[in-house]
C-alpha positions in Angstrom: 33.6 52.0 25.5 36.9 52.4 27.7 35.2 50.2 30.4 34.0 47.8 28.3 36.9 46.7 27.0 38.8 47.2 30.6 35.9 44.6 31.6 36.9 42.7 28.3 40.6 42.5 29.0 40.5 41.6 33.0 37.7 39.1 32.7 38.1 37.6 29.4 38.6 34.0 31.0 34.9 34.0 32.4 33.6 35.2 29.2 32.2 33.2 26.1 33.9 35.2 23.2 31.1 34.6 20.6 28.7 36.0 22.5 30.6 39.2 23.7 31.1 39.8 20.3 27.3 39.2 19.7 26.5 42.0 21.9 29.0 44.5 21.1 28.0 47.3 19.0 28.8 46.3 15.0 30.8 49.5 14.8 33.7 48.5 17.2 36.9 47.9 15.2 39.2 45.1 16.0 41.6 47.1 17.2 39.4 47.6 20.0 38.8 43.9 20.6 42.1 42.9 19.9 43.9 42.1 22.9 40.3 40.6 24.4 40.4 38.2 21.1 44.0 36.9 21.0 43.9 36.1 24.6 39.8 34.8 24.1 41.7 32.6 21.7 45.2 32.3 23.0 42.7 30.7 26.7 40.5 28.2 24.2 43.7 27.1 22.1 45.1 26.4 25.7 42.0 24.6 27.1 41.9 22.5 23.8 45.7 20.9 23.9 45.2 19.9 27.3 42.0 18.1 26.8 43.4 16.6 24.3 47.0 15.7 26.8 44.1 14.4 29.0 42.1 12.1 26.5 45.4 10.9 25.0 47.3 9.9 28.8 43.6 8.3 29.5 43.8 6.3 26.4 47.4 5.4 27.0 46.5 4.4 30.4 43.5 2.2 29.5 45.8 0.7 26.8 48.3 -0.2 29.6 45.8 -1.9 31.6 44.6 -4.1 28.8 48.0 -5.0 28.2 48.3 -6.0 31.5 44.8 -8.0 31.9 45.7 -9.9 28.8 49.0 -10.8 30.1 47.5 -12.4 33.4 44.8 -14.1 31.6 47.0 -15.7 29.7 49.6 -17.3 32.0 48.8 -20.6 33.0 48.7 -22.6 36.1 49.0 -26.7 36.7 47.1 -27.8 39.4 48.1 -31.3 40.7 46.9 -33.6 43.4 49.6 -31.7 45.4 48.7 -28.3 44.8 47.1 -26.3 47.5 44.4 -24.6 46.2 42.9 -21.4 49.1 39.7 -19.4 48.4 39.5 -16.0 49.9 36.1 -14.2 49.9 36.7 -10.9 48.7 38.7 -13.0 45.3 35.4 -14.0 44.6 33.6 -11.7 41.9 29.5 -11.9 41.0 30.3 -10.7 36.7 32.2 -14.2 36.5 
């Protein structure tokens, strides 16, 4: 049991808490488990909040960017007999 939990408590990070605790003998006590679960959970609470940091700065940033691509499609250019007007290849796109 000692080297269980030793295994438990240095590897917890690689290790899928529900199923260590499927294969643990029903007779353990928390107080076994217990420093294996709050850091099990302490590692998945972690994981969690920065997904969601990640999701929310991705939204952000996509919500930036449409800002910005509404902002140039809706400036306006007059084009008169005197305006030059240059085409460049790579300006060119085929979803037009």
């Amino acid at each position: 049991m000692e080297q269980i939990t030793h295994l438990l408590d240095g590897h917890m990070t690689d290790m899928d808490a529900g199923k260590v605790m499927e294969l643990l003998p029903g007779d353990w006590s928390l107080d076994i488990l217990s420093n294996f679960l709050t850091r099990s959970i302490r590692s998945n609470l972690h994981e969690n909040l920065e997904g969601q940091i990640v999701k929310n700065l991705r939204k952000s940033e996509s919500l930036q960017v449409r800002v910005e691509l509404v902002g140039l499609q809706s400036r306006s250019t007059v084009i008169t007999e005197k305006t030059s007007v240059f085409q460049c290849a790579s300006f060119h796109s085929d979803s037009s």
